[in-house]
N, C-alpha and C positions, 0 to 999 in steps of 0.2 A: 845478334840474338838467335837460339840456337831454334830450330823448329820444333811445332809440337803438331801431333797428332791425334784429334779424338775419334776414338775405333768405334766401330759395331754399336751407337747408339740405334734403342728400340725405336725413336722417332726423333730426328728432326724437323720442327717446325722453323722454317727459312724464314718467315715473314716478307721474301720478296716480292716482286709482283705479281707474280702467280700464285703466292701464298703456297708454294710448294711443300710438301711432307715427306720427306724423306726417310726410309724405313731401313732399318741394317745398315748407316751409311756411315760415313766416316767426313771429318773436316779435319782439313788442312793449313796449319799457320804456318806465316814464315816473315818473322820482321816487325811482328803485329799486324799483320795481315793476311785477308783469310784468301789464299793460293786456290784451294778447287774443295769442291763438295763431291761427294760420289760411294762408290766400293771399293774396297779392298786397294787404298792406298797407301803408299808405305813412304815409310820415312827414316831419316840418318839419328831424329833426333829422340824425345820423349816419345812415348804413346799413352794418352789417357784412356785405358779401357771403358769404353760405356758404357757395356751389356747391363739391362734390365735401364736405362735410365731415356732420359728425354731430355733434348738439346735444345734451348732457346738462342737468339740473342738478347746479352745483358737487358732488362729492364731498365728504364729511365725517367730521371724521379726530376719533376719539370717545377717543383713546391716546395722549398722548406724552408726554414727558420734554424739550423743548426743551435744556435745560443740556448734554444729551448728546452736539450735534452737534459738540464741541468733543473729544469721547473716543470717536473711531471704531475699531476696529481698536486696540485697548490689547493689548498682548502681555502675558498672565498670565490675561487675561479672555477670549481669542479659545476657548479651548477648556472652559471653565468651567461648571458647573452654576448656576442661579439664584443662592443663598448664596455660593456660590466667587466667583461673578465681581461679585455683589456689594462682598464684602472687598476684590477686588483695587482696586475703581472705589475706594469710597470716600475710601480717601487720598489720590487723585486729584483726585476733590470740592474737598474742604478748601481746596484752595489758590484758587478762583475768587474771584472776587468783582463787583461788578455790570458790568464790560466784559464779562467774560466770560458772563455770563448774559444779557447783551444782544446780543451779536454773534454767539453759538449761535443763541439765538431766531430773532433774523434769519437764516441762513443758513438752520436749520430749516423756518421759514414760507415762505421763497424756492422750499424743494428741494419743501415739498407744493403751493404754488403750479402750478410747473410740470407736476405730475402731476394736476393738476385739482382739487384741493381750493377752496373756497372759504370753508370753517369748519372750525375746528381747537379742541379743547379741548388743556390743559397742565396736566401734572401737574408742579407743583414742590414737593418736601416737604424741600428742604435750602438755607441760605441762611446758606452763610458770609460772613463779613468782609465785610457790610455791605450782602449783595446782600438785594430783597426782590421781592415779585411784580408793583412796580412795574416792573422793568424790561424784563420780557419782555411785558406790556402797551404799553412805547412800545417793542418790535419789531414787535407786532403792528397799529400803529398808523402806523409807515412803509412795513411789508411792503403794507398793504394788505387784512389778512384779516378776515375775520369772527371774532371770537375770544373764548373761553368757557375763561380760565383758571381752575386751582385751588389754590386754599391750601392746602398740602398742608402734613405735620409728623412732627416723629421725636421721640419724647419718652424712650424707654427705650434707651440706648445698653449699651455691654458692660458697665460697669459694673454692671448690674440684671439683665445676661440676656439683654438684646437684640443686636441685629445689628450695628445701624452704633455705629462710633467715638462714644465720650464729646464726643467735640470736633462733632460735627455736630447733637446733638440742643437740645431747648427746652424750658424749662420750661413748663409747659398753660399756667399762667396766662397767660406772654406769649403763646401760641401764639392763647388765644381772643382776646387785645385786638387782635393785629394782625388775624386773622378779621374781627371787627368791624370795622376802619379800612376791610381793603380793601373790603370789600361795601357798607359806607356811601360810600365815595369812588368807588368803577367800575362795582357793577352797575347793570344799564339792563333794566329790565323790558319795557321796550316790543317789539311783536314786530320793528321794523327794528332793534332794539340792534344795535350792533357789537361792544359787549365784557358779556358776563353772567360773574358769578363765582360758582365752588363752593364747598365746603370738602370737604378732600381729606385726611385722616388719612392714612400714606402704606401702611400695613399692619397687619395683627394682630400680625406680631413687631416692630413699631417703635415702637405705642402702647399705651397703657394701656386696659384697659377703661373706665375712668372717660372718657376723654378722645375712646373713639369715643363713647360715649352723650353727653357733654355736645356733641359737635359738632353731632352730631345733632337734638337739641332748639335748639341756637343756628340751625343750618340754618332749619328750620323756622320759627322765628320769625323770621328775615329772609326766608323765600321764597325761598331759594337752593337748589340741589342738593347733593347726597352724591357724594363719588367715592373710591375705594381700591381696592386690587387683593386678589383673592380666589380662593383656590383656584387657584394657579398651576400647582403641580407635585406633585408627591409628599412633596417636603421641606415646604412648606407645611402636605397634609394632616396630615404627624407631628409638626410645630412646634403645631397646633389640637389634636390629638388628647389630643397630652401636655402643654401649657400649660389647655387650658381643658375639656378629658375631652368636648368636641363637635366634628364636624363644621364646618368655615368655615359652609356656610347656617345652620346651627343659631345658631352665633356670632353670626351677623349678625343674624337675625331677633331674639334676645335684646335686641340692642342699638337695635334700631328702625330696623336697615340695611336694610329693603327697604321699595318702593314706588315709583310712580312718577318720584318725585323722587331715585331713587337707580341707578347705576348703578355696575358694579363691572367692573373689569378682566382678563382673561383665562379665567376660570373654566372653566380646562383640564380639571380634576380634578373636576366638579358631579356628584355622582351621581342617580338618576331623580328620590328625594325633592327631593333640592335643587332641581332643573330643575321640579318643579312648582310648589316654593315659590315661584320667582321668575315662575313665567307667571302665579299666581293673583294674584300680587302687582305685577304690572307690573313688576318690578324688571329695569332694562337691562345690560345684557353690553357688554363691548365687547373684540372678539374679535381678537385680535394673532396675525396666522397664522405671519409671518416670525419674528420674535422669539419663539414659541412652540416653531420649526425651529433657529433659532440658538442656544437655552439648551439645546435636548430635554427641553423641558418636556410635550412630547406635542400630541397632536391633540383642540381640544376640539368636543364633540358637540354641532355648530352644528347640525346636522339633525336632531336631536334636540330641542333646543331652540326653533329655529322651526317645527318639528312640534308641538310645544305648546304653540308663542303666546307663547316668551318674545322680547323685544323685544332686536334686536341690532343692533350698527352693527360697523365695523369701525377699527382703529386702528394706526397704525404703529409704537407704543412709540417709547423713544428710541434713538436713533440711536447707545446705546454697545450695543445689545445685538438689533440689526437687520443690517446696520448703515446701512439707507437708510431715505429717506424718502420713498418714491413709493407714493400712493396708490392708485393705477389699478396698480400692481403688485400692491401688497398683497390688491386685489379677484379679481386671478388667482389669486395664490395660495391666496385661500381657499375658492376654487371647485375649484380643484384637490385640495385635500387634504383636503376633501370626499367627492369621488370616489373617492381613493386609501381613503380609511376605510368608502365606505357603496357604490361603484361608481361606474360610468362617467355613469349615469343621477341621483346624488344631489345636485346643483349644475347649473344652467343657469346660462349667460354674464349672462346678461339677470337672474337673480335674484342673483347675486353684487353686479351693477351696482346693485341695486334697493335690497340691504343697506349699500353704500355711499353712497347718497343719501339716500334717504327714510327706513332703515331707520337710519340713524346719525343724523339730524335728529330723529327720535325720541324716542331716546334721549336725547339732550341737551335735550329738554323743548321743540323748535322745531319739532317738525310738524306744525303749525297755520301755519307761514308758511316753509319752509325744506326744500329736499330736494327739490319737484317743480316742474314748469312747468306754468303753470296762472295763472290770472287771479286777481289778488288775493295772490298770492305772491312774495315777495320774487326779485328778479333776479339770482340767484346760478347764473352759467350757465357751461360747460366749453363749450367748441369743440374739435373734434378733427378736423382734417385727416387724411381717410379717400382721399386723390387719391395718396400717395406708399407708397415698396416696402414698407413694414409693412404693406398691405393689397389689395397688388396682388395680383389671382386673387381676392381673398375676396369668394363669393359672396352673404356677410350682412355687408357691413360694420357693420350697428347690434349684431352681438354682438362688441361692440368687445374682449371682453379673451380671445376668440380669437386675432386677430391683430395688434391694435395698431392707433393708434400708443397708446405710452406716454407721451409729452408732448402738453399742448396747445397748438392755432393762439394761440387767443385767451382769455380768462379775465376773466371780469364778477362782480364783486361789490358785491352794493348797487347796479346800475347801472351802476358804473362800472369803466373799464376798465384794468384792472392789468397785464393781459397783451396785447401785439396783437404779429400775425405772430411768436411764438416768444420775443421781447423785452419786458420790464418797461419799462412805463411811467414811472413814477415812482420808481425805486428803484435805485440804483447795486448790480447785484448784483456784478459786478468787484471792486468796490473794498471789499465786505463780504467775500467770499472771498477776498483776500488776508492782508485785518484776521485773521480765522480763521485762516488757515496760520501767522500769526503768533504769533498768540497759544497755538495747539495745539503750535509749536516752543518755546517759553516754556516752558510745561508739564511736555513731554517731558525740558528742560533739567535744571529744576528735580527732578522726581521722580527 
C-alpha cells in the first residue's frame, strides 16, 4: 500500500492522551498505519492537502440496526413509544430478505461514511427468508468501513410472551450454530481487522435467560464480545421488574453480562447502583441520544456515568427509529442534552468529540489501535473542511460540533481513501440509492 500524506491541516485534534492539538501539522500513513505526526513531512507517495480544514480520528458508531435504513419515516411508528413502534416495524421486517439487508447496509454505511465514521458495529437480531449476517458484512466490504457486526437473535416470540411476531424468532439451538459459523468464518483478531464479530441476544424481552447465559460462555470461549440493548425506557425497567423481580443491571450481572468484553445499548433508565456496577466492571454503554429523542425514551445520565469511569461511545441506532445516520450529528446532540439535563457547563464540544472517537473505540475492545492519531495506530482519519459557511466567523474551528461542517472533505480508512473532496471513491452511492427507493416502494406496496 503506497503512503499518504495529510499536509498543513489548520488543526489536528489527536484524541490521544494528552489530547493533543496540533496546528499546521501534517500525518503520516504507511501500510494503514499512522508512521509519525508533526511539520513539514514529506513523502514518496499521495499528499492530501489540508489547508483551511481540521483533522479528526474517524468517528465510531458503537449502535445500529443497518436493516433499518430501508424503514424510515413508517407512518404507525413516527409517533410511537419503544414497544409500539416496535409492533408496528415488525411486520414490516418479515417481508425482507437478503437484497434487502444488503442494500440498507449499504446505504447505511454510505450515510455514516459521510458524517465521518470510519468503524461501525451492527446489530442484526432478525433474519427473515433467508437473509443472514453475511450480507451486511459484504456491504461493509464494498462501502469500505471498518466493521464489527453482531449476531444478534429473537428466540421468545408472542406465542411465549414476548414481543416480536412468532414468524421472526429462532430456535437457540440454531441461533448458537449459526454464532459459531459466523465468528469461525469472519472474525479477525488482529488489531488492523476490518471485520470482528459479536454475539448480540437482541434484548431481555426477546430471549430466554438460558440463551443470554449460554451466549455468553460461547462468547467467551471464542473471544468475541457481548452486545444487547438494556435499560432503555421505563417500559423496559417494568417488562425486568415483573418478568425476573430485578432491575436490567442486576439481570445482567446474573448472567455474566458485564465486563470488559461487553457492552450494552442505551442504558437510559441505569440508576446509581447500576452505573457503578458497570464502571467497576468496565462494562461499555453505547449511548443513542437521537433515538433516545425520537422514542421519548429519556435522557441518559452520560455525565453521570463518565463521572465514574464508565466507558462510553456513542451510536446512531437504526435508521427506523432516528431517523438518520449522521454521526458527527449524533455527537452534537449529545453534548447538548447533556447540558439541557446537567447545564450549560456539563458537555464540552471537544469531550462529546473525544466520546465519539476514542471513547467508542473503546468500547468496541479497539483502543489499543483505533480512535486516536498517534504513531503506531491504525489510519482511520475524518477530514473536515473548516474554509466554508458552516464555520465562517467561528473563532475555534477545532470545536467542530459547534458549528460544523457536518459532512467530510475526505475519509481514510485503513489508509485508504474512501472519501476525497465530498465523493466516494469506490462505491456507486447513486445507483445504491435508487436500488433503496426501490425497494422501500416495494414494501410500502406490499404492506
Amino acid at each position: 500500500m503506497p503512503e499518504l500524506l495529510i499536509k498543513n491541516a489548520h488543526t489536528i485534534l489527536t484524541m490521544d492522551d494528552a489530547r493533543r492539538e496540533l496546528r499546521g501539522a501534517d500525518v503520516l500513513i504507511r501500510n494503514g498505519e499512522i508512521v509519525e505526526t508533526g511539520q513539514e513531512l514529506t513523502t514518496v507517495g499521495r499528499t492530501i492537502t489540508a489547508d483551511g480544514c481540521v483533522v479528526t480520528p474517524g468517528l465510531v458508531n458503537t449502535h445500529h440496526h443497518l436493516y433499518q435504513t430501508l424503514t424510515r419515516a413508517v407512518p404507525g411508528g413516527q409517533n410511537a413509544l419503544l414497544f409500539g413502534w416496535l409492533q408496528t416495524l415488525y411486520p414490516i421486517w418479515s417481508h425482507f430478505g437478503p437484497q434487502e439487508m444488503f442494500t440498507s447496509a449499504q446505504v447505511g454505511l454510505a450515510e455514516l461514511a459521510l458524517s465521518g465514521c470510519t468503524m461501525t458495529s451492527d446489530h442484526l437480531y432478525l433474519f427473515p427468508n433467508g437473509s443472514t449476517l453475511d450480507d451486511t458484512i459484504a456491504a461493509a466490504f464494498e462501502v469500505g468501513l471498518r466493521f464489527h457486526p453482531t449476531r444478534g437473535a429473537m428466540s421468545i416470540g408472542e406465542g411465549d410472551g414476548g414481543l416480536p411476531p412468532d414468524a421472526l424468532v429462532e430456535a437457540e439451538r440454531s441461533i448458537l450454530e449459526d454464532s459459531i459459523r459466523v465468528v469461525d468464518r469472519f472474525h479477525d483478531p488482529r488489531p488492523e481487522a476490518m471485520v470482528r464479530v459479536g454475539l448480540a441476544p437482541c434484548s431481555p424481552f426477546s430471549v430466554s435467560r438460558e440463551l443470554m447465559r449460554d451466549a455468553a460462555l460461547l462468547a467467551r470461549d471464542k473471544g468475541v464480545m457481548l452486545h444487547t440493548h438494556l435499560a432503555e425506557n421505563d417500559e423496559d425497567i417494568a417488562y425486568s421488574l415483573e418478568k425476573f423481580g430485578c432491575r436490567p443491571g442486576q439481570y445482567a450481572e446474573d448472567l455474566g453480562w458485564v465486563g470488559e468484553d461487553v457492552w450494552h445499548a442505551h442504558c437510559v433508565k441505569l440508576d446509581s447502583t447500576e452505573i457503578d456496577l458497570f464502571a467497576r466492571t468496565r462494562t461499555g454503554v453505547a449511548h443513542c441520544p437521537c433515538s433516545n429523542c425520537r422514542l421519548g425514551s429519556g435522557i441518559a445520565p452520560v455525565r453521570k456515568m463518565r463521572d465514574a469511569g464508565v466507558r462510553i461511545g456513542l451510536g446512531v441506532d437504526g435508521s427506523a427509529s432516528n431517523d438518520a445516520g449522521n454521526l458527527i450529528g449524533e455527537a452534537r446532540q449529545a453534548m447538548l442534552l447533556q447540558r439541557v439535563a446537567c447545564g450549560a457547563d456539563a458537555m464540552s464540544a471537544r469531550e462529546a468529540l473525544e466520546i465519539a472517537t476514542r471513547g467508542g473505540a473503546q468500547v468496541l475492545g479497539r483502543g489499543a489501535e483505533c480512535g486516536q492519531i498517534r504513531q503506531g495506530f491504525r489510519a482511520d482519519i475524518a477530514i473536515w473542511d473548516v474554509s466554508g459557511v458552516e464555520s465562517a466567523g467561528s473563532w475555534d474551528p477545532a470545536a467542530l460540533l459547534l458549528a460544523g461542517p457536518t459532512r467530510v472533505r475526505d475519509l481514510i480508512v485503513e489508509g485508504r481513501e474512501i472519501i476525497r473532496d465530498g465523493q466516494f471513491e469506490n462505491f456507486d452511492l447513486a445507483a445504491t440509492v435508487a436500488k433503496q427507493n426501490v425497494l422501500a416502494q416495494k414494501l410500502a406496496e406490499r404492506i
